[in-house]
Biotite code that builds the C-alpha atoms (Angstrom):
import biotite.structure as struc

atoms = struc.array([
    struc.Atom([28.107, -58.494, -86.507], chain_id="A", res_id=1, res_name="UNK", atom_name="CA", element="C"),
    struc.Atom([27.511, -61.486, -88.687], chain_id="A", res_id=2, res_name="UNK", atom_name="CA", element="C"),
    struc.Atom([26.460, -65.179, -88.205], chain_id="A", res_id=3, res_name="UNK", atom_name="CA", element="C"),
    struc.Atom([29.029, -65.944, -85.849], chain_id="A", res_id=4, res_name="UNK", atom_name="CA", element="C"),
    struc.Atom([27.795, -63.718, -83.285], chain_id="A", res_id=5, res_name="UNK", atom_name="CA", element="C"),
    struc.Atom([23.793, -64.646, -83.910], chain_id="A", res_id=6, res_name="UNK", atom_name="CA", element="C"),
    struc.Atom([25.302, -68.230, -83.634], chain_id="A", res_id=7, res_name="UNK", atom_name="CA", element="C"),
    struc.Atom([26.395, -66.860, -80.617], chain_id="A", res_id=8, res_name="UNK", atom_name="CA", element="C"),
    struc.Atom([23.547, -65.375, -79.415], chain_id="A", res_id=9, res_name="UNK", atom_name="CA", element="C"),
    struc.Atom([21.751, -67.865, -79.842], chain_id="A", res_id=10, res_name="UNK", atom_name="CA", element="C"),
    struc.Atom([23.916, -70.328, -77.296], chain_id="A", res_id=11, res_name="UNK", atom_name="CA", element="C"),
    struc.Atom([23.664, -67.401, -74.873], chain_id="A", res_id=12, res_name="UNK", atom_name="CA", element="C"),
    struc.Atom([19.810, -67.867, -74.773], chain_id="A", res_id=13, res_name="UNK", atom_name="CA", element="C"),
    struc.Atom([19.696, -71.432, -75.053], chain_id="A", res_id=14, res_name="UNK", atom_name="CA", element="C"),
    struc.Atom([21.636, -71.361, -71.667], chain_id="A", res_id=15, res_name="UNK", atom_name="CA", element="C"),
    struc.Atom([19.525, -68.628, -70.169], chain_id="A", res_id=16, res_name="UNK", atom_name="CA", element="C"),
    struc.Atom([16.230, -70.769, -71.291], chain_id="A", res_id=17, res_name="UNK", atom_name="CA", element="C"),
    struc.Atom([17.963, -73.940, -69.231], chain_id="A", res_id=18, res_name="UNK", atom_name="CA", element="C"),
    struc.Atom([18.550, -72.089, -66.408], chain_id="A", res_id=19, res_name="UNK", atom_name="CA", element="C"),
    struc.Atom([15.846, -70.468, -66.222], chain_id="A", res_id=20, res_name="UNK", atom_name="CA", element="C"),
    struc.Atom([13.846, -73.897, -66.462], chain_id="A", res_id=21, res_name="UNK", atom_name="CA", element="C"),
    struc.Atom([16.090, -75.092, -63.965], chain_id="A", res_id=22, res_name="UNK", atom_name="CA", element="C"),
    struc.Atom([15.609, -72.487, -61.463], chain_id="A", res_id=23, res_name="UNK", atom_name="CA", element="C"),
    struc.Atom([11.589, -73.234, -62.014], chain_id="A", res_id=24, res_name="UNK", atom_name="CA", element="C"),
    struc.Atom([11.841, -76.704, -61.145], chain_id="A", res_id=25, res_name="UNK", atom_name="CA", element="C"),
    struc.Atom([14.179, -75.919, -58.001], chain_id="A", res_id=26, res_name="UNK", atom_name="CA", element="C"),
    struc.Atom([11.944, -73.670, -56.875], chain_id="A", res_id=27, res_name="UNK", atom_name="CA", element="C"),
    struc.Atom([9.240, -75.659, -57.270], chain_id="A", res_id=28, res_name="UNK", atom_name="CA", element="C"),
    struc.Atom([10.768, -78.230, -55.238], chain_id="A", res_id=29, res_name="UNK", atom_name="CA", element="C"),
    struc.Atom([11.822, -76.064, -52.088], chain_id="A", res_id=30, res_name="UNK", atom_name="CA", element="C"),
    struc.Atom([8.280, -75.154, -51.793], chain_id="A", res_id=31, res_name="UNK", atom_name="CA", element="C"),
    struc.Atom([6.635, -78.465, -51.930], chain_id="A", res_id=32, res_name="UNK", atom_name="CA", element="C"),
    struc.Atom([9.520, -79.512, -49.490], chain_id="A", res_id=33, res_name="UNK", atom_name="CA", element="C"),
    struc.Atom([9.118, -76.590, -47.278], chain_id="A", res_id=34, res_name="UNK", atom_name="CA", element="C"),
    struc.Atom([5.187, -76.681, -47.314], chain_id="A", res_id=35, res_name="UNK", atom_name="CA", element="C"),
    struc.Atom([5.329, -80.713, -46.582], chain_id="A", res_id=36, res_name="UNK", atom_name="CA", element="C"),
    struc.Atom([7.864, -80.810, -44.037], chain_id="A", res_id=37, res_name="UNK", atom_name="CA", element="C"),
    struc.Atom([8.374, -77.054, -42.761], chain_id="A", res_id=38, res_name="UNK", atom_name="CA", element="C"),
    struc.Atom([10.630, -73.953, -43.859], chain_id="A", res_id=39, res_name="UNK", atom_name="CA", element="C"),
    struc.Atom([13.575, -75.033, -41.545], chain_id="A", res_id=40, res_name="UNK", atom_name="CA", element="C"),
    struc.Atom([16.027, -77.156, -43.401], chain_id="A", res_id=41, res_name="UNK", atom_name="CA", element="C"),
    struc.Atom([17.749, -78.127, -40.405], chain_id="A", res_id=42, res_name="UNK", atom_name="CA", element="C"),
    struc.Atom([14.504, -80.486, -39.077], chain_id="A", res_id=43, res_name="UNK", atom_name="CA", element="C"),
    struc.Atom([13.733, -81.070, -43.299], chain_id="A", res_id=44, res_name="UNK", atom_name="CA", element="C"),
    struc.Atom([15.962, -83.208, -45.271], chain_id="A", res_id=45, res_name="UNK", atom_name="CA", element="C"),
    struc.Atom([14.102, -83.075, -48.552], chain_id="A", res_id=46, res_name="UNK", atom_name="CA", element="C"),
    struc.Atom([14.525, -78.955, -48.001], chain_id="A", res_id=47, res_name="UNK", atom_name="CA", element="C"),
    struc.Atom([18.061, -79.884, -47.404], chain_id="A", res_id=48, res_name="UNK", atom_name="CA", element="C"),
    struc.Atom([18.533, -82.025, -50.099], chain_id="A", res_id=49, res_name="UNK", atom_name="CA", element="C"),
    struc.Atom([16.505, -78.978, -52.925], chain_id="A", res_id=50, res_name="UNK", atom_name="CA", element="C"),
    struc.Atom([18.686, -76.180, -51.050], chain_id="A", res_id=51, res_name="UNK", atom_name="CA", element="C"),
    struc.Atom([21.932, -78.110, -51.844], chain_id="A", res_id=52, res_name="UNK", atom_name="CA", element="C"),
    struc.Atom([20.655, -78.831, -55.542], chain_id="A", res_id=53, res_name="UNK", atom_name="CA", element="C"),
    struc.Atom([19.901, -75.128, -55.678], chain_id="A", res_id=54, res_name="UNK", atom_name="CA", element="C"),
    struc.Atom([23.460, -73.972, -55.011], chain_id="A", res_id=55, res_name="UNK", atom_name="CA", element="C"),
    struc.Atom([25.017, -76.813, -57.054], chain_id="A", res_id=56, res_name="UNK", atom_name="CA", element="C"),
    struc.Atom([22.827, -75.018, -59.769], chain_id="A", res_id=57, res_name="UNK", atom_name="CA", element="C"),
    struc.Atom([24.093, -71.539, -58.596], chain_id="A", res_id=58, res_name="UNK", atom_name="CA", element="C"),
    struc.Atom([20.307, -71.059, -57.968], chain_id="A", res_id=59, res_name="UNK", atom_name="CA", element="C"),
    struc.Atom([20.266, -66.769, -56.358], chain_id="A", res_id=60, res_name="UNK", atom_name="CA", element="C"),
    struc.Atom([19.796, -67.284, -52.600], chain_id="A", res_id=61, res_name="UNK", atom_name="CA", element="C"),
    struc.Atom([17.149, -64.777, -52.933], chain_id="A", res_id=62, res_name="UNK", atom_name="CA", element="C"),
    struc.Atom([14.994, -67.113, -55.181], chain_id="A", res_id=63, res_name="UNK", atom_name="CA", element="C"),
    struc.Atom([15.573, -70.073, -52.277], chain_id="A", res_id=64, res_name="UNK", atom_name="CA", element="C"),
    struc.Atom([14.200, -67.539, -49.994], chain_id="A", res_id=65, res_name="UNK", atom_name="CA", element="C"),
    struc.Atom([11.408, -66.673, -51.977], chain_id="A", res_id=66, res_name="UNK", atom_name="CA", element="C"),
    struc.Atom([10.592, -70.120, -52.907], chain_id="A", res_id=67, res_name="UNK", atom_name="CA", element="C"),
    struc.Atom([10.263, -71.346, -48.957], chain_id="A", res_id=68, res_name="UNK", atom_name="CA", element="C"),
    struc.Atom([8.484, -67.936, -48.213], chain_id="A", res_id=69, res_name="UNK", atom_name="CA", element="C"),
    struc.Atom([5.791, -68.710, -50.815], chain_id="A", res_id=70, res_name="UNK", atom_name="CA", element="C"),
    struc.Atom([5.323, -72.145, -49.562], chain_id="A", res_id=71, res_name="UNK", atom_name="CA", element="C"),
    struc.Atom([3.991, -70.799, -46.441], chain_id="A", res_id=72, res_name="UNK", atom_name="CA", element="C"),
    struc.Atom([1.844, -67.716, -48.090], chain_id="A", res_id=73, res_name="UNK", atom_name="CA", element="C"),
    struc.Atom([-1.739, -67.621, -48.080], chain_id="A", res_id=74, res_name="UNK", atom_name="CA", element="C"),
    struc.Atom([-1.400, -67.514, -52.010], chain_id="A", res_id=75, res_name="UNK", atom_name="CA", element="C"),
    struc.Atom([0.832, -70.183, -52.629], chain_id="A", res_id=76, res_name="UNK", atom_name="CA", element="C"),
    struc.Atom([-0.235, -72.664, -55.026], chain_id="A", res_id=77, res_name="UNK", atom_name="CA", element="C"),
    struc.Atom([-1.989, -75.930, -54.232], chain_id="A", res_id=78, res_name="UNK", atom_name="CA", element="C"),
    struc.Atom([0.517, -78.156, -55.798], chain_id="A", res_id=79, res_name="UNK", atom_name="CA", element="C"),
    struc.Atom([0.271, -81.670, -56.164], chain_id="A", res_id=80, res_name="UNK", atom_name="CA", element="C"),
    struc.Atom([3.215, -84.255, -56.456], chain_id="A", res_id=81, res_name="UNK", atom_name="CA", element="C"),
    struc.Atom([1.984, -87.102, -59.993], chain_id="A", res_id=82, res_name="UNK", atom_name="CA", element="C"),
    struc.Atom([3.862, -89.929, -61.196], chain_id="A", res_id=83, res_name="UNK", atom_name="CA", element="C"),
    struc.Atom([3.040, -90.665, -64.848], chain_id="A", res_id=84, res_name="UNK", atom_name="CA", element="C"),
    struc.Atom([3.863, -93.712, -66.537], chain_id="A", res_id=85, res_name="UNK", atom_name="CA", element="C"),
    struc.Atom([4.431, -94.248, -70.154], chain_id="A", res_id=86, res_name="UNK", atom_name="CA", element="C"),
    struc.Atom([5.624, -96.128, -73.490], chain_id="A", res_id=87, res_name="UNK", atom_name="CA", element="C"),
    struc.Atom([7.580, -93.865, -75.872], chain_id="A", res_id=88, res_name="UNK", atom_name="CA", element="C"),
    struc.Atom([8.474, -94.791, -79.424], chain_id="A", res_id=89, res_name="UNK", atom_name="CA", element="C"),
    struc.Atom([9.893, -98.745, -79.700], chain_id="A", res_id=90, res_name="UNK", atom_name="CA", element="C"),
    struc.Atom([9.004, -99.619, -76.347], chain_id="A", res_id=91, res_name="UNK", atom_name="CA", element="C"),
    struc.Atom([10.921, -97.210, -74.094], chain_id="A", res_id=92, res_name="UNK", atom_name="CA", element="C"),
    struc.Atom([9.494, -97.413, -70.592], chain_id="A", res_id=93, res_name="UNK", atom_name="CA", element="C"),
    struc.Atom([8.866, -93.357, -69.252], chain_id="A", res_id=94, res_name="UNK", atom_name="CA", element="C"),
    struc.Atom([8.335, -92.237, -65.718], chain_id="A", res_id=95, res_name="UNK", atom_name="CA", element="C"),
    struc.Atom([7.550, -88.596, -65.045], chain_id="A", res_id=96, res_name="UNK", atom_name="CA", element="C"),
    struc.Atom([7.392, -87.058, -61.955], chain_id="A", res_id=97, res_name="UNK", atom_name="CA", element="C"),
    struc.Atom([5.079, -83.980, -62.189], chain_id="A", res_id=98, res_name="UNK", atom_name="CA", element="C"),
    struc.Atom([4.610, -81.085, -59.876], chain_id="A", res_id=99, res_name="UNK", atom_name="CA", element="C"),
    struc.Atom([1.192, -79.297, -60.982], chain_id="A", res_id=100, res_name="UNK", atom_name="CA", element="C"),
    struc.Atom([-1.995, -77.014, -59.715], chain_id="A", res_id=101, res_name="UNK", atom_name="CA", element="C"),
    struc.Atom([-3.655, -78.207, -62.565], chain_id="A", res_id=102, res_name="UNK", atom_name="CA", element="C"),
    struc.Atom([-3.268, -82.072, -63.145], chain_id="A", res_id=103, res_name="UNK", atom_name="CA", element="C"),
    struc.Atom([-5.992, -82.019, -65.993], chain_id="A", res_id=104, res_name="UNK", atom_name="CA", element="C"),
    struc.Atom([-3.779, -79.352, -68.057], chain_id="A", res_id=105, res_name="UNK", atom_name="CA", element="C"),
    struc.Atom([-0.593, -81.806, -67.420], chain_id="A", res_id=106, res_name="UNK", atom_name="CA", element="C"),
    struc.Atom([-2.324, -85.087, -68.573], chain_id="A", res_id=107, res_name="UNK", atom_name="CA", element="C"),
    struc.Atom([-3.253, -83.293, -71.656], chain_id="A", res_id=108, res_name="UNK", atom_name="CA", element="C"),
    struc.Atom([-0.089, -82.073, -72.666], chain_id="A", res_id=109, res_name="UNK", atom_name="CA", element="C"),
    struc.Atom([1.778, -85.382, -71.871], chain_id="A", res_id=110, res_name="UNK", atom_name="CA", element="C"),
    struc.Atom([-0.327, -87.622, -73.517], chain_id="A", res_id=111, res_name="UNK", atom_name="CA", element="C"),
    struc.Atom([-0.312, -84.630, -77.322], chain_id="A", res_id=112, res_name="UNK", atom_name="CA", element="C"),
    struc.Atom([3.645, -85.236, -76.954], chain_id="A", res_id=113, res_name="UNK", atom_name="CA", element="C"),
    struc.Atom([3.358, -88.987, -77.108], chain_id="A", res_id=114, res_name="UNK", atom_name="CA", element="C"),
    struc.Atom([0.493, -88.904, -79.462], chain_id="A", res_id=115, res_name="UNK", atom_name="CA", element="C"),
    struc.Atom([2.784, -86.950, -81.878], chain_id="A", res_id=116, res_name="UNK", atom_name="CA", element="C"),
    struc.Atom([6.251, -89.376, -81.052], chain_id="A", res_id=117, res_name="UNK", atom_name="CA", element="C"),
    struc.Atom([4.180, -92.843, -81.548], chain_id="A", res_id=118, res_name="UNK", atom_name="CA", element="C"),
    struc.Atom([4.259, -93.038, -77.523], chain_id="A", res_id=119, res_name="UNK", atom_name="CA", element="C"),
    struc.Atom([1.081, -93.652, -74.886], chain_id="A", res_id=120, res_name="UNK", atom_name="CA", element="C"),
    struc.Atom([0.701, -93.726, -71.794], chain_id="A", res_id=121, res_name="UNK", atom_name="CA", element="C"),
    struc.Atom([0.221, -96.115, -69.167], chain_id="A", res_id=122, res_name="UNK", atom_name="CA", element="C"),
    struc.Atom([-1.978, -97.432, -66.822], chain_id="A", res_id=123, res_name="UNK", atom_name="CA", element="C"),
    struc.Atom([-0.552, -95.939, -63.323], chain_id="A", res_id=124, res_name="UNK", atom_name="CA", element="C"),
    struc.Atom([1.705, -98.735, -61.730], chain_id="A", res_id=125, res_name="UNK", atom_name="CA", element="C"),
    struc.Atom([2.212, -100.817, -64.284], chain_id="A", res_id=126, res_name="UNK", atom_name="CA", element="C"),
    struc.Atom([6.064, -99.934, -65.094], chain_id="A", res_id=127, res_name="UNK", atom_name="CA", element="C"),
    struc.Atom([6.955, -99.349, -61.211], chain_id="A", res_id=128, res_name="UNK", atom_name="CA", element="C"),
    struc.Atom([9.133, -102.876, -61.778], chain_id="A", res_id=129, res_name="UNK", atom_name="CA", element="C"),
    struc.Atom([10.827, -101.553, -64.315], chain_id="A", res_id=130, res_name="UNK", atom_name="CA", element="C"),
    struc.Atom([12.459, -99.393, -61.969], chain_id="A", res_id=131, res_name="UNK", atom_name="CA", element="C"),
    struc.Atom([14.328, -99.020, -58.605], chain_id="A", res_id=132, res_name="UNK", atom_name="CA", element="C"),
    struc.Atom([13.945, -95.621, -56.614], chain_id="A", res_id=133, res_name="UNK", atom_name="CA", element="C"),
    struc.Atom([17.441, -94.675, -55.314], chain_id="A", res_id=134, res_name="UNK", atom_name="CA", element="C"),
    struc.Atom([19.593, -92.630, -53.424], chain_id="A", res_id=135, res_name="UNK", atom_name="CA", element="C"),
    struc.Atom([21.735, -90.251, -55.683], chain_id="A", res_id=136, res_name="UNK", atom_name="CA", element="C"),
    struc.Atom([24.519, -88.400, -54.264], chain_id="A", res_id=137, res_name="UNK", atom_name="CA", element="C"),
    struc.Atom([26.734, -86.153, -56.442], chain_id="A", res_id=138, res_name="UNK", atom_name="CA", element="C"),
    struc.Atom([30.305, -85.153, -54.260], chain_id="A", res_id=139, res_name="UNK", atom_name="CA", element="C"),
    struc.Atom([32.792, -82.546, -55.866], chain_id="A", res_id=140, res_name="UNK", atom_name="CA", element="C"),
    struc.Atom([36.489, -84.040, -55.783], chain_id="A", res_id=141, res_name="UNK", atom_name="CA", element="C"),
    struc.Atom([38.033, -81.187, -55.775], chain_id="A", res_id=142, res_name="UNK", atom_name="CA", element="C"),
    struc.Atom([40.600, -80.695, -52.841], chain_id="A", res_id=143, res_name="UNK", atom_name="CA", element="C"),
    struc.Atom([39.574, -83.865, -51.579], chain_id="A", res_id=144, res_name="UNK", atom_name="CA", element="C"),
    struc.Atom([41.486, -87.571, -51.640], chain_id="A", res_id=145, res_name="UNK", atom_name="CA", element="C"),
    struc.Atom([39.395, -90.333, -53.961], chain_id="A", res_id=146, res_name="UNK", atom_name="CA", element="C"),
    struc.Atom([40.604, -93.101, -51.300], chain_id="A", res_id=147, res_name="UNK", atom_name="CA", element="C"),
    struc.Atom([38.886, -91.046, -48.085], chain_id="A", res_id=148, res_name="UNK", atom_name="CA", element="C"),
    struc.Atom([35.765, -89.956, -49.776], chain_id="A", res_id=149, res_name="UNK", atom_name="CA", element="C"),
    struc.Atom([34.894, -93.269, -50.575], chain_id="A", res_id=150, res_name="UNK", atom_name="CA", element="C"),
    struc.Atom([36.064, -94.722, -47.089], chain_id="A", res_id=151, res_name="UNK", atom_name="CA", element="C"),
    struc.Atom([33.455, -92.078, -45.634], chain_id="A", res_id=152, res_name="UNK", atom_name="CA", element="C"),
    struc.Atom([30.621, -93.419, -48.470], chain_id="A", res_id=153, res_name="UNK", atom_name="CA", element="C"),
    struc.Atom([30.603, -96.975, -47.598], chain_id="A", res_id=154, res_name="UNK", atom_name="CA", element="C"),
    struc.Atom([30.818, -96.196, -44.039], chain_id="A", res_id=155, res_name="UNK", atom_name="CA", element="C"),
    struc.Atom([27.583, -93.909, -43.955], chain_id="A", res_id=156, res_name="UNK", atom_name="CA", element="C"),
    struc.Atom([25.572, -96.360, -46.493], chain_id="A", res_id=157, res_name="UNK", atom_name="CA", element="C"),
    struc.Atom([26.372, -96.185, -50.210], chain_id="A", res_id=158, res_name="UNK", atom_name="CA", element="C"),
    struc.Atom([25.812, -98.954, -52.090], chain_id="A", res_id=159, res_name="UNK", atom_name="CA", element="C"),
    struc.Atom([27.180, -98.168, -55.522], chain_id="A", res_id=160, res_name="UNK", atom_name="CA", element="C"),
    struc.Atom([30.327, -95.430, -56.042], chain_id="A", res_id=161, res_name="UNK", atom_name="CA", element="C"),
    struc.Atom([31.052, -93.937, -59.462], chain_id="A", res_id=162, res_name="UNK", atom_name="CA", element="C"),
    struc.Atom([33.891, -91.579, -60.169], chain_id="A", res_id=163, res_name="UNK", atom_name="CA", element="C"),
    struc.Atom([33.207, -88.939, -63.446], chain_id="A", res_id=164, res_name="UNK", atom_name="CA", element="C"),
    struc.Atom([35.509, -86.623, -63.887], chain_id="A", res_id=165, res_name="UNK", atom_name="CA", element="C"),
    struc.Atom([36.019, -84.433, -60.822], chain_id="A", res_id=166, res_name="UNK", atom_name="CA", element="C"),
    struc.Atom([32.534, -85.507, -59.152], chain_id="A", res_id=167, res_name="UNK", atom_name="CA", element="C"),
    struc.Atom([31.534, -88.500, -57.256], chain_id="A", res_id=168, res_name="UNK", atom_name="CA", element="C"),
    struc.Atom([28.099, -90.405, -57.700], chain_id="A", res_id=169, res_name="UNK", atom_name="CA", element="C"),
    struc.Atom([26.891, -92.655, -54.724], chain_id="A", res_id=170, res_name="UNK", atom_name="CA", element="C"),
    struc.Atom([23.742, -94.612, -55.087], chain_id="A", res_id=171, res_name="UNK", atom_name="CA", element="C"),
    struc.Atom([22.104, -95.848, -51.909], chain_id="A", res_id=172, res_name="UNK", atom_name="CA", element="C"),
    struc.Atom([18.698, -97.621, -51.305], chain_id="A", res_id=173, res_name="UNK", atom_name="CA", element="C"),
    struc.Atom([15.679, -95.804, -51.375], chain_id="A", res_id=174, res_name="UNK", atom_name="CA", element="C"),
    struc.Atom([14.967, -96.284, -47.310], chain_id="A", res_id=175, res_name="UNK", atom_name="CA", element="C"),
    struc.Atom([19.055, -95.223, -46.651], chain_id="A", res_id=176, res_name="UNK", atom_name="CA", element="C"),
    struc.Atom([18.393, -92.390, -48.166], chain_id="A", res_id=177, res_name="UNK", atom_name="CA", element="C"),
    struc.Atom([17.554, -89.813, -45.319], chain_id="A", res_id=178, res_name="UNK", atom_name="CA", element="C"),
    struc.Atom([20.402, -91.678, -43.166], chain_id="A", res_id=179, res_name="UNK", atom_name="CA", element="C"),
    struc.Atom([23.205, -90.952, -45.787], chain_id="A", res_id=180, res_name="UNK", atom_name="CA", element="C"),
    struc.Atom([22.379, -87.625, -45.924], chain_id="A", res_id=181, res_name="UNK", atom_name="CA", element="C"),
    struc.Atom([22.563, -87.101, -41.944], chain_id="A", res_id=182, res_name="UNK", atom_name="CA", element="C"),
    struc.Atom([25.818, -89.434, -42.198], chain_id="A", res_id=183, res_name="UNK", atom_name="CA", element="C"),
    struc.Atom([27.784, -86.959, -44.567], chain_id="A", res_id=184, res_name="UNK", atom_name="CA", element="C"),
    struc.Atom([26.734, -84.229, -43.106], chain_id="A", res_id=185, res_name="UNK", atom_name="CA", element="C"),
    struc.Atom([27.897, -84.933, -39.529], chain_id="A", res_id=186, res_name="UNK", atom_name="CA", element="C"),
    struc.Atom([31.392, -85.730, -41.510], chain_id="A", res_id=187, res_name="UNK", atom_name="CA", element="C"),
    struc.Atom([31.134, -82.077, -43.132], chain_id="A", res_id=188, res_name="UNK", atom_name="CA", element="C"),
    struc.Atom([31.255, -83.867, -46.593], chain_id="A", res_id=189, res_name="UNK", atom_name="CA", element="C"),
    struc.Atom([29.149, -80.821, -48.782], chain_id="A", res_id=190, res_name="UNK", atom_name="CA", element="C"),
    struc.Atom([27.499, -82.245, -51.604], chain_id="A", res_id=191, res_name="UNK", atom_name="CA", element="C"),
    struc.Atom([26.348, -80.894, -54.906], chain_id="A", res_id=192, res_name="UNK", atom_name="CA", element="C"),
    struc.Atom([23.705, -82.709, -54.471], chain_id="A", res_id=193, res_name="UNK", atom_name="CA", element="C"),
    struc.Atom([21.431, -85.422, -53.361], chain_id="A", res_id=194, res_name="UNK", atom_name="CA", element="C"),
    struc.Atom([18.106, -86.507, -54.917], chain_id="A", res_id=195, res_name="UNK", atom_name="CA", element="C"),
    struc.Atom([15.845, -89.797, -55.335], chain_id="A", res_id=196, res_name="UNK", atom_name="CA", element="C"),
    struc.Atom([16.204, -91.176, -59.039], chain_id="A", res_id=197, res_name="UNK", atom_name="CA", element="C"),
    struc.Atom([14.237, -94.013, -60.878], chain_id="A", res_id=198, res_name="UNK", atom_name="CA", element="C"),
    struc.Atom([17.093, -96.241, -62.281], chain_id="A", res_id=199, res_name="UNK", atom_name="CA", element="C"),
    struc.Atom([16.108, -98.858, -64.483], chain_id="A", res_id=200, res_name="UNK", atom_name="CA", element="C"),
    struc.Atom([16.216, -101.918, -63.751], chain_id="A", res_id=201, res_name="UNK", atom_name="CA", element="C"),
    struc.Atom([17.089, -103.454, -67.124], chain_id="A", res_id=202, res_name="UNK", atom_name="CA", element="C"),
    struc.Atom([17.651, -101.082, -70.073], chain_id="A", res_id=203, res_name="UNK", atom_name="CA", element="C"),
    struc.Atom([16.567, -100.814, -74.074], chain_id="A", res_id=204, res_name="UNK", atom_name="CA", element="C"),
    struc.Atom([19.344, -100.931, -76.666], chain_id="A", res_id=205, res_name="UNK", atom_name="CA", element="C"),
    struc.Atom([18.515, -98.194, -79.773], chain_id="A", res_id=206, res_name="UNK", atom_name="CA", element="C"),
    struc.Atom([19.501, -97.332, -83.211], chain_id="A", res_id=207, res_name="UNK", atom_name="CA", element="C"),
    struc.Atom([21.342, -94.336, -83.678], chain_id="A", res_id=208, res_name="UNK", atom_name="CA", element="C"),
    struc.Atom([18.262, -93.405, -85.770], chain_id="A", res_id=209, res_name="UNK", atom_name="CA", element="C"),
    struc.Atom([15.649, -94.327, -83.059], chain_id="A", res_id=210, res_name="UNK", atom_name="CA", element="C"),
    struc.Atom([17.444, -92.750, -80.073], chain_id="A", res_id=211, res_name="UNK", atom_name="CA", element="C"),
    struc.Atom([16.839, -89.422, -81.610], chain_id="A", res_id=212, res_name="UNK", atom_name="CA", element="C"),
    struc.Atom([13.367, -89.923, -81.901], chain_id="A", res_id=213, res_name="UNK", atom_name="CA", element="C"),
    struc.Atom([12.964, -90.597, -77.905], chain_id="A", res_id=214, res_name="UNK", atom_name="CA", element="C"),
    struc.Atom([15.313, -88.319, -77.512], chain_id="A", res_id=215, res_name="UNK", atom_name="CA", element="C"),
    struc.Atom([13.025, -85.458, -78.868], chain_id="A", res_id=216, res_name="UNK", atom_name="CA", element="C"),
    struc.Atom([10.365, -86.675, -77.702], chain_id="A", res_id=217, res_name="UNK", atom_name="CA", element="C"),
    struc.Atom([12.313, -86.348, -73.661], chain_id="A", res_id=218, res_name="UNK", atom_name="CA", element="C"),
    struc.Atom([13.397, -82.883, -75.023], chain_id="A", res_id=219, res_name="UNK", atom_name="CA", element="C"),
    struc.Atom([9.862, -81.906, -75.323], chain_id="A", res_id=220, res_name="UNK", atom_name="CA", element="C"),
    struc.Atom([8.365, -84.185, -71.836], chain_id="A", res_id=221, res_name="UNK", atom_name="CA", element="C"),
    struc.Atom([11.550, -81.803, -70.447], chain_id="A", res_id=222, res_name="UNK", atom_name="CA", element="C"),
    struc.Atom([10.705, -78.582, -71.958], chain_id="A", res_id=223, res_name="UNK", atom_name="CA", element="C"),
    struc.Atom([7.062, -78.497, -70.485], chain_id="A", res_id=224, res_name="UNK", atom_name="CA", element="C"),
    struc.Atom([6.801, -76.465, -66.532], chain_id="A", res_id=225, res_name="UNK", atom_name="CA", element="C"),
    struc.Atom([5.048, -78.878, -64.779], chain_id="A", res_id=226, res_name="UNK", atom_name="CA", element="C"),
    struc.Atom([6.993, -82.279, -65.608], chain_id="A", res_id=227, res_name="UNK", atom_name="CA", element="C"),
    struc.Atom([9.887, -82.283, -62.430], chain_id="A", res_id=228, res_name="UNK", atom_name="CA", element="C"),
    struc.Atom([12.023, -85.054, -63.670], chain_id="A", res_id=229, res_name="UNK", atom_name="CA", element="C"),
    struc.Atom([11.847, -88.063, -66.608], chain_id="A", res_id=230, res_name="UNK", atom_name="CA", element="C"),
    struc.Atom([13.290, -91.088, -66.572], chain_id="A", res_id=231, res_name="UNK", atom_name="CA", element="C"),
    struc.Atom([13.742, -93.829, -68.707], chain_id="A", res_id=232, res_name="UNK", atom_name="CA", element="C"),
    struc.Atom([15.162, -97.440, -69.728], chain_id="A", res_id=233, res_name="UNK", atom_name="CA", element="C"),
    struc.Atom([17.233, -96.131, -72.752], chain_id="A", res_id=234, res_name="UNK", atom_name="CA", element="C"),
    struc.Atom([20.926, -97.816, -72.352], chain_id="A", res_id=235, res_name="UNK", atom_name="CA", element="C"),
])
């Protein structure tokens, strides 16, 4: 068959291994959502908000099912919700958001991958100003006129509207969040999804050279099951 079809094979995987990550995280999310705030997304926004994420990510609806089941089982695990904060090679601010049963295991594993990148971590709250928690709302375009989607935006709260492509990305504040999402909702506007980001307040300008060291180093802070989301101050 050759190296073009290990080459190949070897994409095929890759993918698999993303989504499968993906899926992980997702899951992971619907149950601490469900467990915090109860297994009917109707009365649960942040359920809302993981169950739309899930189908953006074409997430089986028999994995959500599973995932808000297990939340309410006797053996579900005792997961806890840790923000890390840290300095990566050349001063590149880190937040990680962790969902673990074991925080001793996670601390350990985040602070070998900075060890081995020239990163550290920091002490807890001491890069929260380096960031702003907001609203993120992604909105397909497809079907649907640019001018009324943003009309219906500003009207129920968003702040910031970027077009990419065939999606729309509204930021709102942190405390609008839960509003927005009750405001397109009652206007049927379905969205791909809808999250709380860190977005930096100021950003870091790299080398070519130096943006693929962070850049491994995120691969790896990625890569490991009980880190939920990174973010950073990288332009």
């Amino acid at each position: 068959m050759g190296r073009i079809f290990e080459k190949r094979k070897h994409k095929m995987f890759a993918r698999f291994d993303k989504m499968a990550k993906a899926f992980t995280r997702l899951g992971k999310e619907i149950a601490i959502a469900a467990k915090a705030g109860g297994p009917d997304p109707d009365g649960n926004p942040r359920l809302r908000a993981a169950m739309q994420s899930a189908k953006a990510h074409n997430m089986p609806k028999d994995r959500v099912e599973a995932a808000i089941k297990r939340a309410a089982g006797k053996d579900a695990l005792d997961l806890q919700e840790i923000v890390y904060e840290a300095y990566g090679p050349y001063g590149v601010a880190i937040v990680l958001e962790a969902a673990t049963d074991n925080p001793t295991r996670t601390v350990a594993n985040i602070r070998s991958y900075l060890n081995k990148s020239n990163g550290s971590l920091a002490t807890a709250g001491s890069l929260e100003f380096l960031f702003q928690r907001r609203g993120v709302f992604c909105i397909s375009l497809e079907g649907k006129s640019i001018d009324d989607i943003e009309m219906d935006l500003i009207d129920a709260g968003a702040e910031d509207i970027e077009i990419e492509e065939n999606e729309v990305l509204a930021h709102t504040d942190f405390n609008n969040f839960v509003h927005m999402q009750r405001a397109l909702e009652e206007k049927g506007i379905e969205m791909l999804s809808a999250n709380l980001q860190r977005v930096p307040n100021n950003t870091v300008v790299l080398t070519e050279e130096q943006m693929d060291d962070v850049l491994k180093l995120i691969d790896k802070l990625e890569d490991d099951e009980d880190i939920q989301n990174v973010f950073h101050n990288i332009a």
